[in-house]
N, C-alpha and C positions, 0 to 999 in steps of 0.2 A: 207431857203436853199433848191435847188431842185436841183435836173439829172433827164432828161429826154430821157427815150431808146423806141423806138419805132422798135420794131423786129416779124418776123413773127415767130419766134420758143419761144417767151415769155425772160423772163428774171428774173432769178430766184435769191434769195440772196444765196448765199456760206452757204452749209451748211443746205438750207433746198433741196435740191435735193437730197442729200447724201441716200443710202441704207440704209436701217433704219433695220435691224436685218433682221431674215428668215424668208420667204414667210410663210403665214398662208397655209396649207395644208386643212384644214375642215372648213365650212362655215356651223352654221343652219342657213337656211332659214325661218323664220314661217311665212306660209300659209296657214289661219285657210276657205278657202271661194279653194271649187275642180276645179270652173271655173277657179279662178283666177291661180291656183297653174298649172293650162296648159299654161297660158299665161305666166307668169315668167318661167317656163321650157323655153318655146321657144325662150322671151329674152337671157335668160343664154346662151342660143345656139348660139346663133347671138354675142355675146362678147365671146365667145372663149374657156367657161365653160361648164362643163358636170354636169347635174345634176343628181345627182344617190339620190337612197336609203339606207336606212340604212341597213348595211351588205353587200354590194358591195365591200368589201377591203377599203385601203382608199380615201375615195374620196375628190374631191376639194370643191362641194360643196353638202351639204345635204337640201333638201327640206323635210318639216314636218310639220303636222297639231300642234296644240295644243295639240293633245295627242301623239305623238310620243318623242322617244328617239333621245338621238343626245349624241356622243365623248365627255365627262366632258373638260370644259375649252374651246370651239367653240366658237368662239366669233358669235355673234349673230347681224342677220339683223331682222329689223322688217319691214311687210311690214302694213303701216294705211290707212283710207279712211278718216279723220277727216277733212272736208273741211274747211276753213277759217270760215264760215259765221256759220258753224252746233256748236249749246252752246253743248259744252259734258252734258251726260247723265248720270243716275246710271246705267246704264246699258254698257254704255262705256265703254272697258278697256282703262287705261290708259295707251299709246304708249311708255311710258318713265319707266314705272312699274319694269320691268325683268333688273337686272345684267348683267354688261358681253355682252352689246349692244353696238355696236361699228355706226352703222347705222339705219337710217328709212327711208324707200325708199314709198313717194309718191304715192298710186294709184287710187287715184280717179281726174279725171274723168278716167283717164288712167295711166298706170302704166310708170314709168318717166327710160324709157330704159336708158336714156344718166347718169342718176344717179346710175342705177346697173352699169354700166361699170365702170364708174367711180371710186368707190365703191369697188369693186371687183379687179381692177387695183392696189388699192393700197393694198389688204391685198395679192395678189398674189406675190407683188413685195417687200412690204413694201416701197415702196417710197409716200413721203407724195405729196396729191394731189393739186398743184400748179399751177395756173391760165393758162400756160401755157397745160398744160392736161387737165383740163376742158373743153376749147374750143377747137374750130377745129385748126386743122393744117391750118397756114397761117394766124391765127387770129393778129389785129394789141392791142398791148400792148405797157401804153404808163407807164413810172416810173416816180415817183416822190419820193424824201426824202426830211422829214421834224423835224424840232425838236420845232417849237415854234408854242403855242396854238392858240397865235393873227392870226397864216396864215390860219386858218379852211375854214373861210369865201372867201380868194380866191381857194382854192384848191376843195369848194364846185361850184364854179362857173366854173371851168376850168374842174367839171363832168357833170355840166350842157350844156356846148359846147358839150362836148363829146359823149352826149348822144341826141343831136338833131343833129349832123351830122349823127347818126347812125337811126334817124327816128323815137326814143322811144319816146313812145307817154306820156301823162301827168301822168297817175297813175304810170309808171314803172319809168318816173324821180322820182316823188314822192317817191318812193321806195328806189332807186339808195341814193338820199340824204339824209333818215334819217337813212341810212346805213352809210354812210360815216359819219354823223355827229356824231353816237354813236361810230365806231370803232374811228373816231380819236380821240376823247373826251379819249376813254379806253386808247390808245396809248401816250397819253403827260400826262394826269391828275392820272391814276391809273399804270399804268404797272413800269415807273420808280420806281427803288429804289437803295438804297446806298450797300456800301458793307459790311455793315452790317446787309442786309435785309429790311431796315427800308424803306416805301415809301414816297417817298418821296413829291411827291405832292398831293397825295389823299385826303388829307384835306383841300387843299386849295380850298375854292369857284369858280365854274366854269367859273365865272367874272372875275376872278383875271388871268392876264398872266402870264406863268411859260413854263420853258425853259426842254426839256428830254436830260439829256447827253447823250443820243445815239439817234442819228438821226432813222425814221423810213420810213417804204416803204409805199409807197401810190400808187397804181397801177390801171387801168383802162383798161376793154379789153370789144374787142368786135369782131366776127364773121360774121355774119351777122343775126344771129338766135337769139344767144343771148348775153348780155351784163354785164358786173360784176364790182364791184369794191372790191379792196382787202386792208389790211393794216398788218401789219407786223412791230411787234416791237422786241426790241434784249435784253427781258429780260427775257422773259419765266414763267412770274407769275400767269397766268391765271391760277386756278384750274377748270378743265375741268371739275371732280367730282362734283364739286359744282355748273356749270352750268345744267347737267344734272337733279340734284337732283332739284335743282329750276324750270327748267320744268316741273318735274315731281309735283311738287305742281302747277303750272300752267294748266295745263293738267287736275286737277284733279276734280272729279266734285265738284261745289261750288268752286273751285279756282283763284287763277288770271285770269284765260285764258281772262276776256274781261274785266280786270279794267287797260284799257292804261292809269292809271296814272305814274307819274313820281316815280322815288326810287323804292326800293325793289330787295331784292338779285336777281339776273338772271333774272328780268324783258326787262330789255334792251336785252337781246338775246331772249326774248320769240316773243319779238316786230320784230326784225330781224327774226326770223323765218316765224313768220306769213307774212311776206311782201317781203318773200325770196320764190324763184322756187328750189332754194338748196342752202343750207349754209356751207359752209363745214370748220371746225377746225381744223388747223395745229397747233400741238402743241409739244414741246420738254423741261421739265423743267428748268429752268434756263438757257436756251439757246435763246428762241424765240418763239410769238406768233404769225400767222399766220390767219385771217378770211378772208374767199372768201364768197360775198354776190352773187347771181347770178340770173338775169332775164330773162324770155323771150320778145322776141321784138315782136313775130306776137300774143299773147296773150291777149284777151280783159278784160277789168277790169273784167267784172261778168265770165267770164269762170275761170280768176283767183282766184275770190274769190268762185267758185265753185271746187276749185282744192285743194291738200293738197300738204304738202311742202316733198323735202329730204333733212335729213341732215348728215352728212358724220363728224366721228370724227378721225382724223390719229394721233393719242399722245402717247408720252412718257413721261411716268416721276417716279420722284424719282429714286429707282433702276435700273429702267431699261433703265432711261436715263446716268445712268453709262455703264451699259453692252454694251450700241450699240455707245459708244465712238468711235475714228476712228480708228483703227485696228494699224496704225503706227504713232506716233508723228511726225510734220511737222517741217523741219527746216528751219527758216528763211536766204532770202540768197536777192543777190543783184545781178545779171549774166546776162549781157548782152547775147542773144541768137539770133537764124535766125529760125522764123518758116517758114514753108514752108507746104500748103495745096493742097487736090484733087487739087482744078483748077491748080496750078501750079505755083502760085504767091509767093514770098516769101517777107518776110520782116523782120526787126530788134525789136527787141523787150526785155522784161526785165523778166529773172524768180525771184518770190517774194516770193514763198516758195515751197518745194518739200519732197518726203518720195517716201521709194521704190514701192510705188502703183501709183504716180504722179506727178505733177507739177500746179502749179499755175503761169498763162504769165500776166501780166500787162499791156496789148494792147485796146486802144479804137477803131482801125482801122482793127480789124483780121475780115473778113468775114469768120465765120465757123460755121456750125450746130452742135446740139448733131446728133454723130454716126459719124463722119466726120474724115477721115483719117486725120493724118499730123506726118511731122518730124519737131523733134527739134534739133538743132546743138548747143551747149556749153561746153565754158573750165573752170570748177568749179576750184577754186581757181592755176588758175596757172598750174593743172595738164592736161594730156592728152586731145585732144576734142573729147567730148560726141556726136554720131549722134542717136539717139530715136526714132522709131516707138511707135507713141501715137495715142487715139481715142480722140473725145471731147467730152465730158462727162456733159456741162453745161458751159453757155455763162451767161453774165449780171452784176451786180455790186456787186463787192465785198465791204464788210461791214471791213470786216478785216483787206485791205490795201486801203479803200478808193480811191477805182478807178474801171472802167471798165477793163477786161478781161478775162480769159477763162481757168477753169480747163481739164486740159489734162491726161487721165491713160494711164501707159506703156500698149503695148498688156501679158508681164506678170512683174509679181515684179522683180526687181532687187534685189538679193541676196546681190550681190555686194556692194551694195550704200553705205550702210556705210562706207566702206575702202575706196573705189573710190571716196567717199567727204570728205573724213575723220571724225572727231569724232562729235556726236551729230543728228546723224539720225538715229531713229531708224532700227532696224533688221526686 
């Protein structure tokens, strides 16, 4: 089973666009090399960030050698030079080593600007970093969902188009598909489970076909720079921790880092890293797992394998995937409406659920961007019609009511809602 959206503003599932708790305020940066720590200043400057020292008030982000001080609890970027082809050393530190690491940002041969933005983008905002923000604006992004293992093999073929219309030469297809072929493998065979916790098909031999009750996203994008593929499933099981930690034994000297054998905890992401320009981890416990694998196109094998990767982790879970639940419960509804956008066009259309922060429209035909004004006109059960100044806030496929349309937020909460729809929506 597939949909396929091809949009230049991306196409996000419901739910992982959402604000994800408050902006991180304090950022350590470690930068153990002075040249280097003047080049990342001046990045930082160019994405929007002020790089201070420590005792400046509070700042957004802190730069610091290995001997400095940094705010208990900063979450931590690491910046490495470990090129693909260099065997760690004893003398190595291990990149994966320190707590509390949210990021490793690439700098050899050069330091990977498009990944501090990136990077920095989501602990600013807490929104997690979705293919869509990755690439440039205007980039074409094409969706697929799938839920049975037999379809790997065409859905690997239809990356293979995707990625000679876009010019990518042989080692970054290479890349492209043993990326796809690990995350989807992760998405049908490990991530399902019942509701009892129990997984459901992780035991089953990778030969055998087996079906996931929840269909997943298979995405493909591409700019003109560079090219990604994504997969995203709607269980939320990945332990993030534990991929970490498995790098970190990778990483370490005498470790995996260069036995590409098959099995082995976190092996499969070590291999995605290594053959990744930035891989980045969206993750929300028991909600959904998210991995963007991401190439460059004008990059030649050996400069690649003379380069080191970034990787970007955006997660929640256990607790604090409670705490950043949505602020108001949504009530399912069925309301024929009229939206009506900037251009001026209007049309008929269905709300599928709402709460006094917004609305969810059911439309596969709405042209509208995130940031894009629009009204919506409805008479919720019978009473008064409602006319709403709304922004759009996220376009693409909804997982929830199984269709294309577009979350819409009032310009402020309605107070009201509840009375005015009567009972069952939250305050």
């Amino acid at each position: 089973m597939s949909h396929v959206l091809k949009s230049g503003n991306g196409a996000n599932e419901k739910g992982i666009d959402d604000c994800e708790g408050e902006p991180i305020r304090s950022v350590d940066v470690q930068v153990a090399d002075e040249e280097l720590r003047v080049r990342v200043a001046e990045i930082l400057r160019t994405v929007g960030c002020v790089p201070q020292c420590e005792g400046e008030g509070a700042p957004w982000v802190v730069i610091r050698d290995r001997e400095g001080n940094v705010a208990k609890g900063a979450p931590i970027i690491r910046l490495w030079d470990i090129a693909r082809h260099k065997k760690t050393s004893e003398t190595d530190s291990n990149p994966f080593e320190q707590e509390n690491t949210v990021g490793w940002i690439g700098v050899a041969p050069e330091v990977d600007s498009r990944g501090v933005g990136s990077m920095l983008a989501h602990l600013r905002t807490r929104q997690f970093s979705t293919l869509d923000r990755l690439l440039e604006q205007g980039a074409q992004i094409i969706t697929n969902r799938e839920n049975q293992s037999k379809a790997k093999r065409d859905h690997l073929a239809r990356l293979a188009d995707f990625g000679l219309q876009a010019g990518a030469s042989r080692h970054v297809l290479e890349g492209l598909e043993l990326a796809l072929d690990e995350l989807f493998t992760n998405a049908v065979y490990d991530a399902p489970t019942g509701e009892d916790g129990r997984h459901l098909n992780a035991s089953e031999p990778r030969s055998v076909p087996v079906t996931s009750p929840r269909p997943f996203a298979i995405r493909f994008g591409r700019d003109g720079r560079q090219i990604a593929v994504s997969v995203c499933d709607k269980y939320g099981t990945l332990k993030v921790d534990n991929i970490v930690k498995a790098l970190r034994r990778c990483f370490a000297p005498g470790g995996a880092r260069f036995e590409m054998k098959s099995g082995g905890a976190g092996l499969g992401f070590f291999m995605l890293l290594q053959n990744a320009n930035h891989l980045v981890i969206n993750a929300k416990a028991g909600q959904f797992t998210e991995v963007t694998f991401i190439r460059r196109l004008d990059q030649r094998r050996r400069d690649f394998m003379r380069s080191s990767p970034t990787l970007t982790l955006c997660m929640i879970d256990g607790q604090e995937a409670l705490a950043s639940s949505r602020v108001h419960p949504r009530r399912v509804v069925e309301w024929p409406a009229t939206v009506s956008c900037c251009d001026g066009a209007s049309l008929t259309a269905t709300i599928l659920d709402i709460s006094p922060g917004g609305l969810f429209v059911g439309a596969s035909d709405l042209k509208a961007a995130r940031g894009d004004d629009c009204r919506v006109r409805f008479q919720p059960n019978g009473k008064e019609e409602v006319d709403l100044r709304c922004v759009v806030r996220w376009n693409g496929y909804s997982n929830e009511h199984n269709r294309l349309g577009v979350g819409l937020g009032f310009e402020s909460e309605l107070d009201n809602l509840a009375g005015m729809l009567g009972s069952g929506v939250g305050a």
